[in-house]
C-alpha positions as CSV (number, residue, x, y, z in Angstrom):
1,X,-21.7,-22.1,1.5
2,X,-23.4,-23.9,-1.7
3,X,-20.9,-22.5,-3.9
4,X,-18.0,-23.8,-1.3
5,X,-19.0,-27.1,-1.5
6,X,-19.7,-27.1,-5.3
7,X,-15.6,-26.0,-5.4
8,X,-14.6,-28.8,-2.9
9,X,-16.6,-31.6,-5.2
10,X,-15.2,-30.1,-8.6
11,X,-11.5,-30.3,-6.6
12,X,-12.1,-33.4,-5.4
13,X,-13.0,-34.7,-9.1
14,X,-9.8,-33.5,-10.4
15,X,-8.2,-35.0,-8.0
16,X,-9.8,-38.5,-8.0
17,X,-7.0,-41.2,-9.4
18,X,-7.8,-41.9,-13.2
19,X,-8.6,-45.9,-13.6
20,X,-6.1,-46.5,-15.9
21,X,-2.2,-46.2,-14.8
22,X,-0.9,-45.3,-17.9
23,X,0.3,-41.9,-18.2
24,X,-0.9,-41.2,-22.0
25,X,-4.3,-41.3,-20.5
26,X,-3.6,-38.2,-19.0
27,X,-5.4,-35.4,-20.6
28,X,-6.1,-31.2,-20.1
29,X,-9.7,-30.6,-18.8
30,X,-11.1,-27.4,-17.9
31,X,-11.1,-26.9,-14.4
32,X,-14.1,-25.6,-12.5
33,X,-13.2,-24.9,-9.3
34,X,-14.0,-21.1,-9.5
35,X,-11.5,-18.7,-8.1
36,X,-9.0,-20.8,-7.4
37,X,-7.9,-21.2,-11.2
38,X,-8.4,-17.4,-11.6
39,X,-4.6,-16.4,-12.3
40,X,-3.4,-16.7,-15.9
41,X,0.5,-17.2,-14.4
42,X,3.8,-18.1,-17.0
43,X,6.2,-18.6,-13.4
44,X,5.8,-21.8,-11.6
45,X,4.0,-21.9,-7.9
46,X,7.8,-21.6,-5.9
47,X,8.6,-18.5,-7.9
48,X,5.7,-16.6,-6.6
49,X,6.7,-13.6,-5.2
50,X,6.3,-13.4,-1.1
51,X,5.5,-11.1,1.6
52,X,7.0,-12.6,5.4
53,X,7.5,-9.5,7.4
54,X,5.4,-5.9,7.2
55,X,6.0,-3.1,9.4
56,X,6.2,0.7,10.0
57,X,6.6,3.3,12.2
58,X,3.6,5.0,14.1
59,X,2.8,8.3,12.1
60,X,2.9,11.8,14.0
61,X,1.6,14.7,13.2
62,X,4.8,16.8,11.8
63,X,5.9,19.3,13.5
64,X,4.0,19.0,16.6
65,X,3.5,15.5,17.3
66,X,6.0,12.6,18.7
67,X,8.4,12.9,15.7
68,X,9.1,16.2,15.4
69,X,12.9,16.0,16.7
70,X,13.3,12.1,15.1
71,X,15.8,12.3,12.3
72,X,14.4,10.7,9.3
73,X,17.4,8.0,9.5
74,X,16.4,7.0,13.0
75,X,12.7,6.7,11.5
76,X,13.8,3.8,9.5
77,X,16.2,2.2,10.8
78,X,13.6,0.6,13.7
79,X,11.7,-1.0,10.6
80,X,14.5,-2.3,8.6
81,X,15.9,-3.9,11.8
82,X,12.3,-5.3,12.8
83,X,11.2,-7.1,9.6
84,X,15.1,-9.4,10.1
85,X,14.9,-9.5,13.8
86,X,11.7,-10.7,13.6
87,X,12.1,-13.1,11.1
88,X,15.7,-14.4,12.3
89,X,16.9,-13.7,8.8
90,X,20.7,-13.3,8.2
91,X,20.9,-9.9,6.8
92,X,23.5,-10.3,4.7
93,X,21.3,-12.1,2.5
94,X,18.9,-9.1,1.5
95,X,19.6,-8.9,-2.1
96,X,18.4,-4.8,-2.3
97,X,17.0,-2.5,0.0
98,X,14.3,0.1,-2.1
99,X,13.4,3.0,0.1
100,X,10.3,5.3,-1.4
101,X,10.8,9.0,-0.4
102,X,9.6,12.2,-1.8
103,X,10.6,15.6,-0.4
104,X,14.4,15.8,1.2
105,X,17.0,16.3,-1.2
106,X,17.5,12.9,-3.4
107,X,21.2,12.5,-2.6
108,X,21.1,13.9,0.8
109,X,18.0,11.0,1.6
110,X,20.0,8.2,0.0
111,X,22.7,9.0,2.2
112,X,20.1,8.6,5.2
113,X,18.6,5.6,4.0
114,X,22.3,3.9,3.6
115,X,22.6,5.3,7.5
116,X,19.9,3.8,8.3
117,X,20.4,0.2,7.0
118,X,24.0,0.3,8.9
119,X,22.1,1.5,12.5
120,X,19.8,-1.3,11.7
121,X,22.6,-3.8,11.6
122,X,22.7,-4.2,7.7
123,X,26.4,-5.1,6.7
124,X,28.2,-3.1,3.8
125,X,27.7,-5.8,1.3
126,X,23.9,-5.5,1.3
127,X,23.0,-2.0,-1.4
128,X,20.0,0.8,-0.6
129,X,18.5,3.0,-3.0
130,X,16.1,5.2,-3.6
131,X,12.4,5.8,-5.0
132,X,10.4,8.8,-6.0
133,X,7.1,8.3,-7.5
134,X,5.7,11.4,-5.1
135,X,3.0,9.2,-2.8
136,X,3.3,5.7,-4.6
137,X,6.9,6.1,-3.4
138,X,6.9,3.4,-0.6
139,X,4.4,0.7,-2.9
140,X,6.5,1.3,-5.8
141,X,9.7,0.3,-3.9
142,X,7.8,-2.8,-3.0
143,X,6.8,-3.2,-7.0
144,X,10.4,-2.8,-8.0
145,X,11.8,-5.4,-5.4
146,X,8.9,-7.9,-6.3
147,X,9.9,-7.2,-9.8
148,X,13.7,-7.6,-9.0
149,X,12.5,-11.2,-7.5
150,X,10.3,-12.4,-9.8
151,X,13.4,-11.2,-12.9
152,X,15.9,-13.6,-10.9
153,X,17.9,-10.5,-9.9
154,X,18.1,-11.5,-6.3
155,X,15.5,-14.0,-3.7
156,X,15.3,-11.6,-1.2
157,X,14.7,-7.6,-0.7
158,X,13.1,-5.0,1.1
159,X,10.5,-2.7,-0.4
160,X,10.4,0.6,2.5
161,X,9.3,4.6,2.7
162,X,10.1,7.1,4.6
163,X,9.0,10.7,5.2
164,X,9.7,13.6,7.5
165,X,7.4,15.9,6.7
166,X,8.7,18.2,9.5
167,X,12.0,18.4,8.4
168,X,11.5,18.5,5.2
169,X,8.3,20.2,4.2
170,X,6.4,20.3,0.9
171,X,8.5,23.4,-1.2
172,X,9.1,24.5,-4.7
173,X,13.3,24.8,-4.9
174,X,14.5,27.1,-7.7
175,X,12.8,28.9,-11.0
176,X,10.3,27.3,-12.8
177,X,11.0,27.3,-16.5
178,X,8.7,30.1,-18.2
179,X,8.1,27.6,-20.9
180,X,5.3,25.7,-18.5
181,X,2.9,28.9,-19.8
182,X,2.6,27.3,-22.9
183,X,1.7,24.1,-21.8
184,X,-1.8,23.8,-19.6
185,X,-1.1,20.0,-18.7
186,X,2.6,20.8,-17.4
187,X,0.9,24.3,-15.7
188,X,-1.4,22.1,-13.7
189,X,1.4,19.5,-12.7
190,X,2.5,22.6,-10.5
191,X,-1.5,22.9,-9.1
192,X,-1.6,22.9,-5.1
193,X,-2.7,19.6,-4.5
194,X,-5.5,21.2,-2.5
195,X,-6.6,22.6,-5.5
196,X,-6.7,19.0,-7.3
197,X,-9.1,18.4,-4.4
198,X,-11.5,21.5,-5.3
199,X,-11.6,20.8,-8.9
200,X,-12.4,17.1,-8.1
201,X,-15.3,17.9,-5.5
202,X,-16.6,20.9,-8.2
203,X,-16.0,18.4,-12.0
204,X,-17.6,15.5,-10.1
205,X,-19.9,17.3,-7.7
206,X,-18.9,15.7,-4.2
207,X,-20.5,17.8,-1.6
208,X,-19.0,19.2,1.7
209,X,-21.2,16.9,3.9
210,X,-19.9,13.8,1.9
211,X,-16.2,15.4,2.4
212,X,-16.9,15.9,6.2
213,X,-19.0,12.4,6.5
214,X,-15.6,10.2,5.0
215,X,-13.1,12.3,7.4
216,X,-15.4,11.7,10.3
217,X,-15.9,7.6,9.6
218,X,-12.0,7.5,9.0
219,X,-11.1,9.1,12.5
220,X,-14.1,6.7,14.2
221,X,-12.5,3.2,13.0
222,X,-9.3,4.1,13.2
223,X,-9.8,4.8,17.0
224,X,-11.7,1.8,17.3
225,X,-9.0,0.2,15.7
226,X,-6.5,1.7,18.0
227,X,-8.6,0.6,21.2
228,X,-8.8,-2.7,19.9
229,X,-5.4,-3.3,19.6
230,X,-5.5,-3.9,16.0
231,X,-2.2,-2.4,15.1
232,X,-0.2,-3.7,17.8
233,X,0.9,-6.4,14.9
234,X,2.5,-3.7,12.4
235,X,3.4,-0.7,14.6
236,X,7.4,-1.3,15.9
237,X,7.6,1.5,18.8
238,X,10.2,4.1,18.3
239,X,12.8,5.3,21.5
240,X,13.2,8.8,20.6
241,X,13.1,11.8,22.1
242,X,11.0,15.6,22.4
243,X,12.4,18.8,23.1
244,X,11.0,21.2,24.7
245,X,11.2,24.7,22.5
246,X,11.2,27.2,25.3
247,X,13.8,25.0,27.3
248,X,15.7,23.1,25.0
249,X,15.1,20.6,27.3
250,X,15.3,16.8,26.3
251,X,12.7,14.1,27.3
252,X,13.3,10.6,26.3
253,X,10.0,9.0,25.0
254,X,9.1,5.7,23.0
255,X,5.9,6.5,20.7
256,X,3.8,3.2,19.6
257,X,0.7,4.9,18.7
258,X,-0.7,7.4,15.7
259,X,-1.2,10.6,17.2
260,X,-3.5,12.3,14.7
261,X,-6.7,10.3,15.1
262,X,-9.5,12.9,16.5
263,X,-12.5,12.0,18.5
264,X,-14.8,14.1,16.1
265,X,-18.0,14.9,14.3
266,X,-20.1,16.3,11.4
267,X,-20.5,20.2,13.8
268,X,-16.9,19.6,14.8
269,X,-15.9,19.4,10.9
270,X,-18.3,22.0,9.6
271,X,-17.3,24.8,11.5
272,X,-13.3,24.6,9.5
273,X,-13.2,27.4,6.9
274,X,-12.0,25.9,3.0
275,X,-8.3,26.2,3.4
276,X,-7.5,26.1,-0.8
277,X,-10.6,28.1,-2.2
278,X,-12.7,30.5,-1.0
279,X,-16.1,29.1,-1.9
280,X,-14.5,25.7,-1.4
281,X,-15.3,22.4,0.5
282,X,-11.6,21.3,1.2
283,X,-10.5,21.6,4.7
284,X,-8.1,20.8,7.2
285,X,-10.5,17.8,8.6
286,X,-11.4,16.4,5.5
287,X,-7.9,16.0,4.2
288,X,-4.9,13.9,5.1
289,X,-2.5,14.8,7.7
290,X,0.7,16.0,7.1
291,X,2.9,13.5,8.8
292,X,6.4,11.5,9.5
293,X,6.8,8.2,9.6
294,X,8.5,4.7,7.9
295,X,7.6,1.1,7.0
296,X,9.5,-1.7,5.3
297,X,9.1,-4.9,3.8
298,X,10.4,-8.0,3.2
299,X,9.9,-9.9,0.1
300,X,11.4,-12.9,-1.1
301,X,10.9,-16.1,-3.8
302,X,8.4,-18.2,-2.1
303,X,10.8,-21.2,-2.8
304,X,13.4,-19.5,-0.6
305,X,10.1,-18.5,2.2
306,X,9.3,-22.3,2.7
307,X,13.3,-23.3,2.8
308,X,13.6,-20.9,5.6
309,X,10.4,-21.9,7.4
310,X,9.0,-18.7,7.3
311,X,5.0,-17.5,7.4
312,X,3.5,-16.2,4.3
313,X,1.8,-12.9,5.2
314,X,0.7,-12.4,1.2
315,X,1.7,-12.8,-1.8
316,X,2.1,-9.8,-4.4
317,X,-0.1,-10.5,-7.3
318,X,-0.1,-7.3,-9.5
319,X,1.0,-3.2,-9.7
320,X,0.2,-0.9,-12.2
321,X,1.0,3.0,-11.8
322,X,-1.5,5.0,-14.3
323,X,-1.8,8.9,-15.8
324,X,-4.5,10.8,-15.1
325,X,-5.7,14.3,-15.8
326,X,-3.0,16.5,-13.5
327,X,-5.9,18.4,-12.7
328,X,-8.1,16.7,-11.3
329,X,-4.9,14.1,-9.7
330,X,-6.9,12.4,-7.1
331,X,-9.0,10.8,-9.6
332,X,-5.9,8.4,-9.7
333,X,-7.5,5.0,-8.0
334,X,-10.1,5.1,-9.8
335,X,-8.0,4.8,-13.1
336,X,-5.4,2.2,-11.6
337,X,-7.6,-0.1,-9.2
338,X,-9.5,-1.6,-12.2
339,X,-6.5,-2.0,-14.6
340,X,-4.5,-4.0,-11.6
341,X,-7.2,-6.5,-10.5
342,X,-7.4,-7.5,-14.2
343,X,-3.7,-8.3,-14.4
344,X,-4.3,-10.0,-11.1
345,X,-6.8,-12.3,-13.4
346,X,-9.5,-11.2,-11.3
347,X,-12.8,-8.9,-11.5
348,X,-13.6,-6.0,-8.5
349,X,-16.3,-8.4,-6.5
350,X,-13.3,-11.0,-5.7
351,X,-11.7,-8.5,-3.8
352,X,-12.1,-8.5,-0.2
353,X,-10.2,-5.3,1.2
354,X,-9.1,-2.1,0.2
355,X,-6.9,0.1,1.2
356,X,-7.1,3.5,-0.1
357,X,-5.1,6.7,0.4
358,X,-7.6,9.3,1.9
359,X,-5.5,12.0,0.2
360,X,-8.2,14.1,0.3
361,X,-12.4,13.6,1.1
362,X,-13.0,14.5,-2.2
363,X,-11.1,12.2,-4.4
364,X,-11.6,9.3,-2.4
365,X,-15.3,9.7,-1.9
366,X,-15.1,10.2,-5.8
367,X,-13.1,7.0,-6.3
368,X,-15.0,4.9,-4.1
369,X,-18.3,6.1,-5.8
370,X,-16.8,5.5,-9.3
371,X,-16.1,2.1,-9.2
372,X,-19.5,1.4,-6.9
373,X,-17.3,0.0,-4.1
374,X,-18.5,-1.1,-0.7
375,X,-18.1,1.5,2.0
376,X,-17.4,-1.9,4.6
377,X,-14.4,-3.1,2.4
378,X,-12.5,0.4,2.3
379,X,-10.2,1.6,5.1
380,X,-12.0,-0.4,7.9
381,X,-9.2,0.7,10.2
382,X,-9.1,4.2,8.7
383,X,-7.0,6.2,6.5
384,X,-4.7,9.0,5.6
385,X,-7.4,11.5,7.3
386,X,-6.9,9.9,10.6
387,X,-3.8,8.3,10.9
388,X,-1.4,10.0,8.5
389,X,0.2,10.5,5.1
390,X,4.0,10.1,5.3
391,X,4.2,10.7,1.3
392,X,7.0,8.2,0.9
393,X,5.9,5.8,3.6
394,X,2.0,5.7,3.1
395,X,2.9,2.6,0.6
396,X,5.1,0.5,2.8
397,X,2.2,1.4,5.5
398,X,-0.6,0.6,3.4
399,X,0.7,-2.9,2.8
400,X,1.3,-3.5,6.6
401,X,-2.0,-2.3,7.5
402,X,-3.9,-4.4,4.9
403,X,-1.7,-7.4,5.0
404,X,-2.1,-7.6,9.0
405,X,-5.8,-6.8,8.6
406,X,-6.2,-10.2,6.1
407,X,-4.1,-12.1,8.4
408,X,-6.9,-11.6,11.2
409,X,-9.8,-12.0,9.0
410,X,-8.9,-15.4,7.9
411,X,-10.6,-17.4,5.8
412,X,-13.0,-14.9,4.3
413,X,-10.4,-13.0,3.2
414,X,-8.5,-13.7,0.6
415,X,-8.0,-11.0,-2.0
416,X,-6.4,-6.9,-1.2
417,X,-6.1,-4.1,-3.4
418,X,-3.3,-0.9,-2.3
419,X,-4.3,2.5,-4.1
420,X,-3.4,6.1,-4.2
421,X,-3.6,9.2,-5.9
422,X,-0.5,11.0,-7.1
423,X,0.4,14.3,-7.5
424,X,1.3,15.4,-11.1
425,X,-1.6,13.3,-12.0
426,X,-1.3,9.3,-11.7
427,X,-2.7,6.4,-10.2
428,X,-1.0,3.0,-8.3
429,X,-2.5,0.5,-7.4
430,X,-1.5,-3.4,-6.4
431,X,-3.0,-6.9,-5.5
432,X,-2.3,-8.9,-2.8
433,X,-3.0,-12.6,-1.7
434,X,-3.5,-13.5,1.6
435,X,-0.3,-15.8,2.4
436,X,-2.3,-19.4,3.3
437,X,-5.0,-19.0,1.4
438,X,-3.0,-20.2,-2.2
439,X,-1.6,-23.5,-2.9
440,X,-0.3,-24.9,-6.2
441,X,-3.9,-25.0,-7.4
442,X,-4.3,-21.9,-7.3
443,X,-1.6,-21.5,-10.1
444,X,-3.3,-23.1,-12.5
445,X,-3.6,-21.4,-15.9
446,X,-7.2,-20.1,-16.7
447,X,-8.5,-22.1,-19.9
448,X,-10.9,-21.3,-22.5
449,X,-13.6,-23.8,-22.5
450,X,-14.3,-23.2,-26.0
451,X,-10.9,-24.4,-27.3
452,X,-11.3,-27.8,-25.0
453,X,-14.3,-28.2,-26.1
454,X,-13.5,-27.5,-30.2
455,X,-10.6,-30.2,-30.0
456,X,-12.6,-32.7,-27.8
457,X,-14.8,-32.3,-31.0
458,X,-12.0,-33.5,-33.3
């Protein structure tokens, strides 16, 4: 509270009328108003890149759960139609439409994903593409229409994923060229990802009970954030239907909820067998599920935002994407949260939230450990253990879930970090801004006092 007050009187300073009218007065001063002058910015306050609509899918368990007979084209279209309906935007005036997906066959995707924006009423003028940066995908399509923004390219795009992980499951298509043997870096780019997760848990030493313990906590809140309601905000129910395999029968359903999250505990989790090594501590419980699912969103120039009238959910701040060891892949977060608060102009205490894909127990107990977060800011509603891992769409979800979460934290919550592991060895990671919690202020260049106070001496 003291330090609140100490902001508001430093504010209120700068913003005191000057005694004298003439302009030439006028002169730079440090300002001390804490976090609000954190950003070092060279765009002006309307040009800040915006969030005004997040949403995805519910994610099923693939294969057996509510998605199982949902084409992958009628898992996105319900999102790309959501984030305009929702908004009453005109969607002919979507710039770009970036879908992140990772296992169908790239041209037979992109002809899904241009489907898919025509179900959802898109007209032919209005372009879709395609992202693969394996399970970044669906942030990175965010990045690259926040980047498209802030270049002048176009004010307004959607940044989406998708995934069917039932009909198109994880698979090595075609030879392998024999000259991989010669290179270990480009041999372990082919490593399980299971594997990744044993030579984490083994280099690092995260035990079996930890792994169990972080599976357990992420199936606990995301139930309680499921009873609670909590996701009613981002989840857009899907109409779809279930058939029955002995019958053939067809049931029309709608599906509005995750269907993974497990009412379990520590004996439930330590009686699965390792799945990727035989004296190993990864398991089917303490890694993510294998699911489908979608989520879009919509970006635009904040300029265009308050024109239109629209909320500010958040505002995107920074990405990075990192390499890391192949090896040891999950180790990814650790690499690429750090680097991406700094270009947010920030340090890892202003952070408020985090959302980190639970890949696997053993790289995100790792990552959380390595940088000394706190266990209440991760995941609050659960993660990829729990609800799901979509490859492609666990970005766009990510940023519904955590923007949604700020949203209903308010005012103590300003700052949100998006992070995952990826296979092949990387890290992503990006910084978000709760929507009304910036204001021209807040775009203030940072200054170094000592220059100020070197000329003041002159």
């Amino acid at each position: 509270m003291e330090k609140a007050i100490n902001r508001q009187k430093v504010l209120l300073d700068h913003l005191r009328p000057s005694s004298s009218s003439d302009d030439s007065s006028l002169s730079a001063s440090v300002c001390a108003a804490g976090d609000s002058a954190a950003y070092a910015r060279n765009h002006v306050f309307g040009d800040d890149v915006v969030i005004v609509a997040a949403y995805r899918t519910p994610l099923c368990k693939a294969k057996r759960g509510g998605f199982k007979d949902t084409y992958a084209d009628d898992l996105l279209a319900p999102v790309l139609k959501a984030v305009v309906e929702k908004t009453n935007l005109n969607p002919k005036e979507v710039g770009d439409i970036v879908v992140g997906t990772v296992l169908a066959p790239g041209s037979q995707r992109a002809s899904e994903c241009r489907m898919a924006a025509f179900y959802a009423g898109f007209p032919e003028t209005v372009p879709v593409r395609t992202v693969n940066r394996q399970c970044s995908s669906g942030l990175q399509a965010v990045a690259d229409v926040a980047a498209a923004i802030r270049a002048g390219f176009y004010d307004i795009g959607i940044g989406a994923g998708l995934e069917s992980m039932t009909a198109n499951p994880m698979a090595w298509e075609g030879d392998v060229n024999p000259k991989v043997k010669i290179f270990e870096q480009a041999q372990n780019c082919l490593l399980p990802m299971g594997i990744t997760s044993e030579n984490v848990a083994h280099r690092f030493g995260v035990s079996r009970q930890e792994q169990d313990q972080a599976a357990v906590d992420s199936h606990r809140k995301a139930a309680a954030a499921t009873a609670a309601g909590r996701f009613k905000d981002e989840i857009i129910p899907v109409a779809t239907k279930i058939v029955d395999p002995k019958s053939g029968d067809e049931k029309p359903v709608t599906i509005s909820v995750d269907d993974g999250i497990r009412n379990t505990t520590l004996a439930d989790l330590a009686k699965l067998k390792p799945v990727f090594k035989k004296d190993g501590t990864t398991t089917a419980g303490n890694s993510s599920q294998v699911s489908d699912g979608a989520g879009a969103v919509l970006l635009m120039k904040r300029s265009v935002a308050d024109q239109k009238g629209l909320p500010i959910l958040g505002v995107f701040r920074s990405f990075v994407a990192v390499g890391v060891d192949p090896a040891i892949m999950g180790v990814g977060p650790a690499a690429a949260i750090p680097v991406a608060v700094k270009a947010a102009g920030l340090e890892l205490d202003d952070i408020d939230l985090f959302e980190i894909n639970e890949a696997f127990a053993s790289q995100f107990v790792y990552c959380r450990n390595k940088l000394g977060l706190d266990p209440e800011k991760i995941n609050v509603n659960g993660g990829a253990m729990a609800i799901g891992h979509p490859l492609g769409a666990t970005g766009a979800r990510c940023v519904a879930t955590l923007l949604h979460e700020m949203k209903r934290r308010g005012k103590d919550c300003r700052y949100g970090v998006i992070s995952m592991c990826i296979g092949t060895g990387m890290g992503a990671a990006a910084v978000f801004e709760r929507g009304d919690r910036t204001d021209e202020l807040c775009n203030a260049r940072k200054v170094d006092s000592l220059n100020f106070l070197s000329k003041d001496a002159r």
